[in-house]
C-alpha positions as a printed Julia matrix, in Angstrom:
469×3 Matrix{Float64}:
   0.0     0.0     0.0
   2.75    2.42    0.85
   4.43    1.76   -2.57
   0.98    2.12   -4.3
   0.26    5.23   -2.34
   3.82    6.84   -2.67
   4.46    6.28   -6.05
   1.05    5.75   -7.72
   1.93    2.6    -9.38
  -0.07   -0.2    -9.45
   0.56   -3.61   -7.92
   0.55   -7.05   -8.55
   1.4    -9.78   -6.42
   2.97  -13.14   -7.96
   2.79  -15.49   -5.31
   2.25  -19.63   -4.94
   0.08  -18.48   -1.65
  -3.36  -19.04   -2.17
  -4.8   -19.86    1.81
  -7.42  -17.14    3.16
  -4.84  -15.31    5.21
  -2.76  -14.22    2.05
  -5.5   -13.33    0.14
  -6.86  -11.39    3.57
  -3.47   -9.69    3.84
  -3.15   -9.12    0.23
  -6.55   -7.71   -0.42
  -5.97   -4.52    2.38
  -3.82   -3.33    0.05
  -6.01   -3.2    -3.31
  -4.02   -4.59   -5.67
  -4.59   -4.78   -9.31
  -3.88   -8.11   -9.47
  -3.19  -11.31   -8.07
  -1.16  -13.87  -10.22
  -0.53  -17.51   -9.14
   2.49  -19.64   -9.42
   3.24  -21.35  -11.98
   2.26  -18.76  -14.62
   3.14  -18.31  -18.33
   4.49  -15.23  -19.85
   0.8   -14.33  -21.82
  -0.43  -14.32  -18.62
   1.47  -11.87  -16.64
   1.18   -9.49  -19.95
  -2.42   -9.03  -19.66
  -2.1    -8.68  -16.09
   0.25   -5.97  -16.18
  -1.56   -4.44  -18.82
  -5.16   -4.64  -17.08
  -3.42   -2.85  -14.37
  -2.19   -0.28  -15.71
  -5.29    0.55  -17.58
  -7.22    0.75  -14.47
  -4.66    2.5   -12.55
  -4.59    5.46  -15.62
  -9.04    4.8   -15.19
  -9.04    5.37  -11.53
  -6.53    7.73  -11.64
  -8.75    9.6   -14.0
 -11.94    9.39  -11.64
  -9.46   10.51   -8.78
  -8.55   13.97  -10.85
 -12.31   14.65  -11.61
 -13.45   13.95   -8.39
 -11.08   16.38   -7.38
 -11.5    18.84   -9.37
 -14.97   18.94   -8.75
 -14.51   18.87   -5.46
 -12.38   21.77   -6.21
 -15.45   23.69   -7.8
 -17.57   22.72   -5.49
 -15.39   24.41   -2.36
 -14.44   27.56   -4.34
 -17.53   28.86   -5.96
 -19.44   31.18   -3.68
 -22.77   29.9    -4.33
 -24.18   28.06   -1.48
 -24.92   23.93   -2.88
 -26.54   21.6    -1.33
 -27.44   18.14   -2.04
 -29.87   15.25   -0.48
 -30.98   12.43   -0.91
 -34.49   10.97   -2.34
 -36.03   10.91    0.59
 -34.81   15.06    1.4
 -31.55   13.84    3.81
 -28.61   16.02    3.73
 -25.75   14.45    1.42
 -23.5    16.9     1.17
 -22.48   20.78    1.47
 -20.07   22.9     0.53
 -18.12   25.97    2.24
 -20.59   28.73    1.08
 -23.44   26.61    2.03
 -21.67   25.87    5.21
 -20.96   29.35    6.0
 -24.81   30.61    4.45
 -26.87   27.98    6.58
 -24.55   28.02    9.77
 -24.88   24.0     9.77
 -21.2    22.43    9.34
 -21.6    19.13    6.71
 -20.54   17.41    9.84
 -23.82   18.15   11.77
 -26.22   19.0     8.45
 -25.36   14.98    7.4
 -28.7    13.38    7.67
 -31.01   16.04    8.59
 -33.74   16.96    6.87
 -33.18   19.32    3.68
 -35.95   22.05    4.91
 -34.45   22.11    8.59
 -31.21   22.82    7.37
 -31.75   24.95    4.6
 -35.13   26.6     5.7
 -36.93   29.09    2.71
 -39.61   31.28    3.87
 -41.68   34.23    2.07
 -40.02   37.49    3.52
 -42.5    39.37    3.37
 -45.32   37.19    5.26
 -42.59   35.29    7.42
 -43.16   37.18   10.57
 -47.06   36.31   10.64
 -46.52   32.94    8.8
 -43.24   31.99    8.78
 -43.98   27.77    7.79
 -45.83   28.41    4.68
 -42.98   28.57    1.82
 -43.39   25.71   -0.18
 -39.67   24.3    -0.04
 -38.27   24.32   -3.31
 -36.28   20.95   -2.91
 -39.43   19.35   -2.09
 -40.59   20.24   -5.05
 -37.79   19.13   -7.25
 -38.73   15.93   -5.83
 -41.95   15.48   -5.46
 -42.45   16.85   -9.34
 -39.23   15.72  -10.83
 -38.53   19.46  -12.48
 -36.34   22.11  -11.95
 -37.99   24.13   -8.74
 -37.5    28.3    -8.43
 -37.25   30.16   -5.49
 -39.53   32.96   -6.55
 -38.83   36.5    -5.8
 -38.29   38.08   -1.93
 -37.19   34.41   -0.17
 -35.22   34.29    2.73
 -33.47   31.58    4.11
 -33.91   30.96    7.84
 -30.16   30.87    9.11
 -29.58   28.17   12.27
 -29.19   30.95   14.53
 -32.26   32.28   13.36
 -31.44   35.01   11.03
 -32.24   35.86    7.5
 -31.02   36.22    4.57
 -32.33   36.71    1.05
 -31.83   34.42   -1.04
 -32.4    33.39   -4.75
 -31.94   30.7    -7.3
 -33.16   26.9    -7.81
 -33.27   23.07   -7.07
 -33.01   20.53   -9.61
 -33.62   17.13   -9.1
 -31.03   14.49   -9.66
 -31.43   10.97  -11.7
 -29.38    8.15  -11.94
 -28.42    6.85  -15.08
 -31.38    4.13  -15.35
 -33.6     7.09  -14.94
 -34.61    6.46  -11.14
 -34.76    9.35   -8.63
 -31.49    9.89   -6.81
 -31.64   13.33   -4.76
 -31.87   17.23   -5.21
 -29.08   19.64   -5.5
 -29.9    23.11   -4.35
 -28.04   26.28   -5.53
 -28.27   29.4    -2.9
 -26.89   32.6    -3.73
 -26.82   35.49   -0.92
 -28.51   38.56   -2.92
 -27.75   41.18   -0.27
 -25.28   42.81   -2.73
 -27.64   42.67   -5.56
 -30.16   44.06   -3.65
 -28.04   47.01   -2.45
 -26.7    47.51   -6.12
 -30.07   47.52   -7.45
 -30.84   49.96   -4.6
 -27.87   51.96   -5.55
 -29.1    51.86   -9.07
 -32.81   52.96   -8.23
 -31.1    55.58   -5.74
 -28.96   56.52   -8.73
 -32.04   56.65  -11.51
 -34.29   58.53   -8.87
 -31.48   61.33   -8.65
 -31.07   61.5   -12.46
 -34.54   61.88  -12.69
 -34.86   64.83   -9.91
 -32.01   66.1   -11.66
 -33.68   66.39  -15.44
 -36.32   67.36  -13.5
 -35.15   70.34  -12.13
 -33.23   70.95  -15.64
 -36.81   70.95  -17.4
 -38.19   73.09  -14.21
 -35.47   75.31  -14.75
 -35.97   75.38  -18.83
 -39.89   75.96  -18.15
 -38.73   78.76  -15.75
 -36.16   80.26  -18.03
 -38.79   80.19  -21.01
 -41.57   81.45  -18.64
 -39.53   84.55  -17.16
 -38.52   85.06  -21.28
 -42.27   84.96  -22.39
 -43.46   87.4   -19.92
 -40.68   89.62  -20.45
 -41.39   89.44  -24.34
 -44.91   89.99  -22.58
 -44.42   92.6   -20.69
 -42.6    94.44  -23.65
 -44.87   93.97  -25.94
 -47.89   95.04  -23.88
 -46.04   98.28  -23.5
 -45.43   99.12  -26.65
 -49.23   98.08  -27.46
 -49.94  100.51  -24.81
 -47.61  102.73  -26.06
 -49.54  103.04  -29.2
 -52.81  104.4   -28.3
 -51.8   106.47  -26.03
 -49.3   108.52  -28.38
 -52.4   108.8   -30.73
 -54.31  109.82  -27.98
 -51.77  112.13  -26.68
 -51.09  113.91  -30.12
 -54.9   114.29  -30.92
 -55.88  115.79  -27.67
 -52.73  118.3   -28.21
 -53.9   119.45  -31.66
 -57.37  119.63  -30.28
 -56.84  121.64  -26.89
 -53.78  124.04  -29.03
 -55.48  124.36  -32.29
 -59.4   123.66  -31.55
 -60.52  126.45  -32.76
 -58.69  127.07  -35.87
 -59.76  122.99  -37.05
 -62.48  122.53  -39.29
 -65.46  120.13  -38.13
 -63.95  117.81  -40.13
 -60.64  117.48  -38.52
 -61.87  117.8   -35.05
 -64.23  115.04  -35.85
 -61.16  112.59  -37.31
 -59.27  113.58  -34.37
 -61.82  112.61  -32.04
 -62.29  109.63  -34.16
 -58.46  108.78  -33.43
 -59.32  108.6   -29.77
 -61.67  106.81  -29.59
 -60.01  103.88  -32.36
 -57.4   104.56  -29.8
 -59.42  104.31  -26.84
 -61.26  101.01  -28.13
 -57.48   99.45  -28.9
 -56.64   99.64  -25.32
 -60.14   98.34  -24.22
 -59.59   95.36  -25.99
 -56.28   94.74  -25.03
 -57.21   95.19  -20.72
 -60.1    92.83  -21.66
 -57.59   90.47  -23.3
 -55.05   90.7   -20.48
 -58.29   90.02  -17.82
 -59.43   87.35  -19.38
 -56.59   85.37  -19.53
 -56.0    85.52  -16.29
 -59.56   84.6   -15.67
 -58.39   81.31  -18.25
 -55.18   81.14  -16.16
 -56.99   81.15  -12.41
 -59.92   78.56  -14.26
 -62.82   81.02  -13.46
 -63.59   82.04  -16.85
 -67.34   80.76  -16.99
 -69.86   80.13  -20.24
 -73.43   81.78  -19.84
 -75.74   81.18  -22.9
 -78.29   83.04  -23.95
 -80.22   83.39  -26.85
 -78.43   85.69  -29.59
 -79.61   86.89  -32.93
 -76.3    85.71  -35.21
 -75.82   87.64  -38.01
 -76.93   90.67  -36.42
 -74.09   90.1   -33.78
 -71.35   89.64  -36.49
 -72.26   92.65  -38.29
 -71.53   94.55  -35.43
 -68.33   92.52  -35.11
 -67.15   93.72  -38.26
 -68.49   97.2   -37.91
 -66.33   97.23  -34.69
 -63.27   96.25  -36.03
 -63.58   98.12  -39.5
 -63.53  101.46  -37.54
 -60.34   99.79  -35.64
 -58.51   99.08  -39.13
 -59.63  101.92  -41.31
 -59.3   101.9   -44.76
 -56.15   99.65  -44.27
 -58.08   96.43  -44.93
 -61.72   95.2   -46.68
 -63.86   93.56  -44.18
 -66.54   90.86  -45.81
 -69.53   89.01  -44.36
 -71.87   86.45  -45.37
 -74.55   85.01  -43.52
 -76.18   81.51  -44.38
 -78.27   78.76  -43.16
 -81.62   77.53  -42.09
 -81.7    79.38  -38.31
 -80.78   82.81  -37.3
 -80.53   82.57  -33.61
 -78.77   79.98  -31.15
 -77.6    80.08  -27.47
 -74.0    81.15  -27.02
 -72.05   83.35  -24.77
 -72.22   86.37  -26.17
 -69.22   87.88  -24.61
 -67.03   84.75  -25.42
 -68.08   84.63  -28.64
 -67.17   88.61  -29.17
 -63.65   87.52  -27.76
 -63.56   84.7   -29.94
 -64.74   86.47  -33.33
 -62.67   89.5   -32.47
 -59.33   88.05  -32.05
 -59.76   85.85  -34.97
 -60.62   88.8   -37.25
 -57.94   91.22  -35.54
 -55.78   88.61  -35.89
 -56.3    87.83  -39.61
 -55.89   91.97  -39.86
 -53.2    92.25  -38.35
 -51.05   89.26  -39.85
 -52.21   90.69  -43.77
 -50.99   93.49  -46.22
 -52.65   96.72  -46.37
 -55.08   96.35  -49.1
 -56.09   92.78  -47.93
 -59.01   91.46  -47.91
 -60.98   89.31  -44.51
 -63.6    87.34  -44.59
 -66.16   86.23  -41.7
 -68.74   83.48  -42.94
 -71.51   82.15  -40.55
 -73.26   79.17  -41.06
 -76.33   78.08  -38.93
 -77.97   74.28  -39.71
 -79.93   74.44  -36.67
 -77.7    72.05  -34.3
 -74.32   74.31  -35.11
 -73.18   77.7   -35.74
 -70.13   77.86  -37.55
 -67.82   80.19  -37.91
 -64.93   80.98  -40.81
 -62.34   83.64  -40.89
 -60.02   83.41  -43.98
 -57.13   86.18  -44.81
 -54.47   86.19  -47.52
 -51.61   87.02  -44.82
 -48.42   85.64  -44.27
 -49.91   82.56  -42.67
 -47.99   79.92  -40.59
 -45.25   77.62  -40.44
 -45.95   74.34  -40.88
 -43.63   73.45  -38.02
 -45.37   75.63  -35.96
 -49.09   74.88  -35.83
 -49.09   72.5   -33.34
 -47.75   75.38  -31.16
 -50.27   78.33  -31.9
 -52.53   77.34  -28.9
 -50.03   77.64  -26.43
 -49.54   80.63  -23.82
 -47.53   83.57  -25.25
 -46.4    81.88  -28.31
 -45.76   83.72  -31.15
 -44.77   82.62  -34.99
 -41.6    83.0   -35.98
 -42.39   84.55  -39.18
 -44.34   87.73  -36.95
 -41.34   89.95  -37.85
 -42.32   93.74  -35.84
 -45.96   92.87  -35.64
 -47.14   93.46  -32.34
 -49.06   90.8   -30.43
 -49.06   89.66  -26.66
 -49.11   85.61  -28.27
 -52.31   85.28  -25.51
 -55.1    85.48  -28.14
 -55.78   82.33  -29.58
 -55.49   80.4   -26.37
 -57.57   82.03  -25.05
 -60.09   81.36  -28.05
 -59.36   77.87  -27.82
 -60.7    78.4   -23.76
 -63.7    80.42  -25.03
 -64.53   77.34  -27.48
 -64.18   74.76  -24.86
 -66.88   75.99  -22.52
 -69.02   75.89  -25.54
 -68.65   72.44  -26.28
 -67.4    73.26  -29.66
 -64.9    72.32  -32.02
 -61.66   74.17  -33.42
 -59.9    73.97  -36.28
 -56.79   75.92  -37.98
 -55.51   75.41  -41.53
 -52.81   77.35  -42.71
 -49.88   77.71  -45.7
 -46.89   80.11  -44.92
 -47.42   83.19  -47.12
 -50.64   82.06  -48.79
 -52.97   82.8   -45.58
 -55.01   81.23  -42.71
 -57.95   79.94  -41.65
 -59.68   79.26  -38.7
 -63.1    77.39  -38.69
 -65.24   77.74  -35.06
 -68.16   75.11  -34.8
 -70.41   75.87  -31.78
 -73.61   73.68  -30.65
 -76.93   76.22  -30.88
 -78.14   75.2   -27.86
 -77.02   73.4   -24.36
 -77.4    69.84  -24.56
 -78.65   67.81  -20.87
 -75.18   66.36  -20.69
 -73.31   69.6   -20.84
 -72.54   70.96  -17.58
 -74.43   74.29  -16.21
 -72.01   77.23  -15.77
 -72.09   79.95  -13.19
 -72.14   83.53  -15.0
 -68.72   85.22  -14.49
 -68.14   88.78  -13.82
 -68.15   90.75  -17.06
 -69.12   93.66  -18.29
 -72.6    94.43  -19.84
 -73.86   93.37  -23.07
 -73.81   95.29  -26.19
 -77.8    96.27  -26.12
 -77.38   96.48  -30.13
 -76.4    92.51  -29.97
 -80.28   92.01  -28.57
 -81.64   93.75  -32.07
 -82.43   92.02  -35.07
 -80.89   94.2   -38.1
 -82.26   93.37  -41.6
C-alpha cells in the first residue's frame, strides 16, 4: 500500500500463496492483481496491462473527483445536495458558512431544517408556509424556483435573502437519486439595485429640475417678451391719444369740423385698442386662475357679427376690406355672447393684423340648426408648418411675426372660449398664402353639458339684442 500510495503505481502480487490469510493480507492493500504460481508469460502481460489501464481509469476518476470537489469548495454559491427521501448528502463551504450548519452536523437532517426558505415578506405572521423548493424538485421531478423576496432561515435564526433553484437528480437508469440546491446570498444585488434605483431617482430629480429650470427660463422670457410687448401696445394708443388731444386743446378752434371730428375719431379707435387689449389681459387671467365661466343666452347671429365687423372696421380703417356672409336655415342659437365677441374678435384682428394693407378678410356664418359655424379666412403671411401645433399655447408667437405686435395670448384664449361651448376648433394654414380658422359651436345646451355659473363681465352690447335686416 505504501508503494501504491507513494508512487502511484499499481501492484501485482505473484505469489504460490493461495490460503485465506494471504489473500486477507493481500486484499488490504487493493491490488490490481493477483497472479498464481506457476504462470506463463501471456499471462502476466495481460495482467500488467489490465493494471495499468485501471490505474490510468481510476486515476482519471481521482482527478475529476477532485476537481470537482475543487469547484464545489471555491464557488461562492451556497450547494446543497440530499438524498431521495430530502436527507442532507453533502455541502459545501458557502453553504456551510450561508446555513450556519457544518456538513458534519447537516449529514442526515432533513433538507428544509437545514436549509429553511420562507416568504419574507409574510414570514413574521406565517413563517412555515414557503413551499420548499427541494421538495418540489422531488416530489415533481422538475427544476424548482425560489420565486422573488425568499429568505433563508439561518440556524441561529437570522435571514437572509436568497435566490436561485433546485433541480432534481437521476441516476443513469432514470430512477430518482436526490436534489441539489443552488443558494446565492442577494444582499449585494439588492443594495446595487438599490444603488441603481437611488442613482435613476437622482437623475430623474435632476432632469427634473433641468426641465423646471428650462420651463422657468422660457416662462420669465415669455413674460418679459410679454411685458414688452404690452407696453409698446400701450404705447400706441396712447401717443395717438396724446397727439390728438394736443392738436385739439392748441389748435381747436382754428380745425375745421372735419378734422376735429377725425381727431376725435383717433381717440376713440385709440381708446377702443386699449379696451380690448385690458379685456384680453383680464381674461386670460380669468383662463389662467380657471374662473372664466360660459353663460348662454339666446343671440340673434348675423346681427351680432355685423356689429363685429363694424367694430373692427372702424379699428382698421381703410387699411383692410372687411366681408360678411350670412347663411343657413336658423338665425338665432344660445352662445355666450361675450365669449363669442372675444372669440370672433381676435380671430378677425388677428387675420388683420397678420395681412398686407389692401387685404381682404372674410367672416362666414353658417347656422344648420344644431351648429353655428364660424370661418375667418385672410391672404396674410400665414404659418409655419412646423409651428401649428404650437399656436394654442400661452404667449407663443410665430416665428415669421417679424415687428408685428401681439401679446401671443389670443388664440389660447379662443381655444378656452370654445371649450366651454362644447365646440370644435380647427386651424388650416400655408406660410405666405394665408389662414384659416373654422369655429363650430352647438346652438343650444345639450342635458349632458354641464351648467355654468355667470362670471363677472361687463354688460352686453344692447345692439347685440336687435335684429338688423
Amino acid at each position: 500500500a505504501n508503494i501504491r500510495d507513494r508512487f502511484q503505481l499499481p501492484v501485482i502480487y505473484l505469489t504460490a500463496h493461495s490460503d485465506r490469510a494471504t489473500l486477507d493480507r493481500a486484499r488490504v492493500t487493493a491490488p490490481f492483481g493477483y497472479i498464481l504460481k506457476p504462470f506463463n508469460e501471456q499471462d502476466l502481460r495481460i495482467a500488467i496491462d489490465m493494471a495499468l489501464f485501471k490505474s490510468q481509469a481510476e486515476r482519471n476518476l481521482t482527478d475529476q473527483a477532485a476537481f470537482m470537489g475543487a469547484v464545489l469548495r471555491s464557488t461562492d454559491d451556497a450547494i446543497a445536495t440530499a438524498d431521495a427521501n430530502g436527507a442532507i448528502t453533502y455541502l459545501n463551504p458557502a453553504a456551510e458558512a450561508l446555513t450556519g450548519w457544518s456538513l458534519a452536523e447537516a449529514l442526515g437532517r432533513a433538507i428544509r431544517e437545514v436549509a429553511t426558505i420562507a416568504d419574507e415578506d409574510a414570514f413574521d405572521t406565517a413563517p412555515d408556509t414557503a413551499e420548499h423548493p427541494a421538495e418540489v424538485a422531488l416530489r415533481d421531478r422538475r427544476v424548482a424556483y425560489l420565486g422573488d423576496r425568499k429568505v433563508l432561515v439561518r440556524r441561529d435564526g437570522s435571514r437572509v435573502p436568497v435566490g436561485d433553484s433546485a433541480s432534481p437528480m437521476f441516476a443513469t437508469d432514470g430512477s430518482l437519486e436526490g436534489v441539489v440546491m443552488v443558494l446565492w446570498d442577494t444582499r449585494d444585488r439588492r443594495a446595487a439595485e438599490q444603488l441603481e434605483r437611488e442613482v435613476e431617482e437622482r437623475q430623474q430629480v435632476e432632469a427634473d429640475l433641468q426641465d423646471i429650470l428650462k420651463a422657468e427660463r422660457q416662462l420669465n422670457e415669455q413674460k418679459s417678451r410679454f411685458i414688452s410687448t404690452v407696453s409698446h401696445d400701450y404705447r400706441t394708443p396712447l401717443t395717438s391719444i396724446r397727439t390728438a388731444t394736443a392738436l385739439l386743446s392748441q389748435f381747436g378752434s382754428q380745425l375745421s369740423e372735419t378734422q376735429r371730428r377725425t381727431y376725435l375719431s383717433r381717440i376713440q379707435v385709440a381708446v377702443q385698442q386699449m379696451t380690448q387689449l385690458i379685456d384680453e389681459v383680464l381674461t386670460f387671467e380669468r383662463v389662467e386662475a380657471g374662473r372664466l365661466a360660459c353663460d348662454p343666452r339666446e343671440l340673434d347671429i348675423e346681427a351680432f357679427c355685423c356689429r363685429i365687423l363694424d367694430d373692427m372696421q372702424l379699428l382698421v380703417g381703410e387699411r383692410h376690406a372687411l366681408s360678411f356672409a350670412f347663411q343657413g336655415t336658423c338665425s338665432t342659437a344660445r352662445l355666450d355672447e361675450q365669449l363669442l365677441r372675444f372669440i370672433l374678435s381676435n380671430l378677425i384682428g388677428n387675420a388683420v393684423k397678420y395681412s398686407p394693407a389692401g387685404g381682404t378678410v372674410s367672416l362666414q356664418a353658417i347656422c344648420d340648426g344644431t351648429t353655428a359655424t364660424f370661418v375667418v379666412c385672410d391672404e396674410g403671411i400665414g404659418i409655419p408648418a412646423s409651428e401649428l401645433g404650437k399656436v394654442f399655447e400661452s404667449f407663443f408667437r410665430g416665428s415669421n411675426v417679424g415687428a408685428v405686435g401681439g401679446t401671443g395670448m389670443g388664440l389660447n384664449i379662443v381655444r378656452k372660449c370654445v371649450e366651454l361651448h362644447h365646440g370644435k376648433l380647427d386651424l388650416d394654414s400655408v406660410e405666405k398664402k394665408g389662414t384659416t380658422v373654422t369655429v363650430s359651436l352647438p346652438v343650444s345646451p345639450t342635458e349632458a353639458e354641464p351648467k355654468y355659473e355667470a362670471n363677472p363681465r361687463d354688460e352686453a352690447d344692447p345692439r347685440d339684442n336687435e335684429r338688423e335686416g
